[in-house]
C-alpha positions, 0 to 999 in steps of 0.5 A: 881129876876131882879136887878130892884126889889132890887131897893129901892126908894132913889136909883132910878133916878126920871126925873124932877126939882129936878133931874135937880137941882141934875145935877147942884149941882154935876156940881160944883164938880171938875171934874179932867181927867187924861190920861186914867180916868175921875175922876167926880161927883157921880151920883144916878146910880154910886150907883149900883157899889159902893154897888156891891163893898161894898156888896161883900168881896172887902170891908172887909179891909174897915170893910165890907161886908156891907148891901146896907143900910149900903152901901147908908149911906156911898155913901151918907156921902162921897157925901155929904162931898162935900157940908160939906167940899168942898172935898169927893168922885168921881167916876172913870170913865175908858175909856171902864168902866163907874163906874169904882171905886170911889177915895175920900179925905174924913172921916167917923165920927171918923177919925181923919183927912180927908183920900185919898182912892180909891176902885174899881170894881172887873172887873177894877183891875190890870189896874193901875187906883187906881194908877192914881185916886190917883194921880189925887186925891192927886194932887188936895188936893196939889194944888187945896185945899193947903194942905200940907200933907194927909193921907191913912188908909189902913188895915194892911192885904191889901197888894196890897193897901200898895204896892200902897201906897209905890210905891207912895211915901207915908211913914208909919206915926206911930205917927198918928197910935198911937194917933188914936183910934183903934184896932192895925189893921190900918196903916197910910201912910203919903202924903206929897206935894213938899217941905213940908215934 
């Protein structure tokens, strides 16, 4: 079976007005380029990827595997934040990689305060792009958004994650770990902008 068969409906580019009016609607998200990234607005066709992420075990510190239903319902939440709030989910666009990851400040329904996360691609790993997306990210909740703190939620299992986290200069914030509901499987690392810790 082709990958074209797997296509439902809502996941497939329909040329016309409405598609154009998508385009300008996704024009209005701030586009932020780092060195070796671009970090956009989502499109329909970054779906592909974030369902190859979310459909494999790369999504079990996030809960997964997911079903591609569950997987839509997620891409559309994160994308949606955008219109909600005025923050949410890009897609990571490498040099060579299109659809590289996806980086975001943003919150499923019971989080208690917005989150910076980042995952990506099995093929884009090991290059330092979550580094540089989050980066990127953090800086435009400082300094474009004023906030003066964020948050990662990061599975207490994901080692890599927390490496990246501590090498960012994130600190364990056990007083959010102890407020927020949950099943003792979570950690919080604090962000916090110059001069507001």
């Amino acid at each position: 079976m082709n990958d074209t068969a797997l296509i439902t409906p809502c996941e497939q580019h329909r040329p016309g007005p409405a598609a154009r009016q998508a385009a300008r609607l996704g024009g209005k998200i701030p586009s932020l380029d780092t060195r070796r990234l671009q970090l956009r607005a989502p499109r329909i066709y970054d779906f592909k990827a974030y369902a190859k992420i979310m459909e494999s075990d790369r999504s079990i510190p996030m809960g997964g595997p997911f079903t591609r239903s569950e997987a839509w319902s997620n891409f559309s939440g994160y994308t949606a934040l955008w219109m909600l709030h005025g923050h949410g989910l890009w897609t990571v666009d490498a040099q060579t990689t299109p659809s590289a990851g996806f980086v975001l400040l943003g919150y499923d329904y019971d989080d208690p305060e917005v989150g910076l996360g980042v995952f990506l691609t099995d093929s884009a790993e090991g290059q330092g792009f979550a580094e540089e997306a989050m980066i990127a990210a953090r800086a435009y909740a400082f300094d474009a958004l004023k906030w003066g703190t964020v948050a990662s939620f990061v599975d207490v299992d994901n080692i890599r994650c927390i490496r990246l986290l501590e090498k960012l200069g994130a600190a364990r914030d056990s007083e959010t770990e102890n407020t927020a509901s949950d099943d003792g499987h979570t950690l919080v690392f604090r962000h916090y902008a110059q001069g507001a810790a």
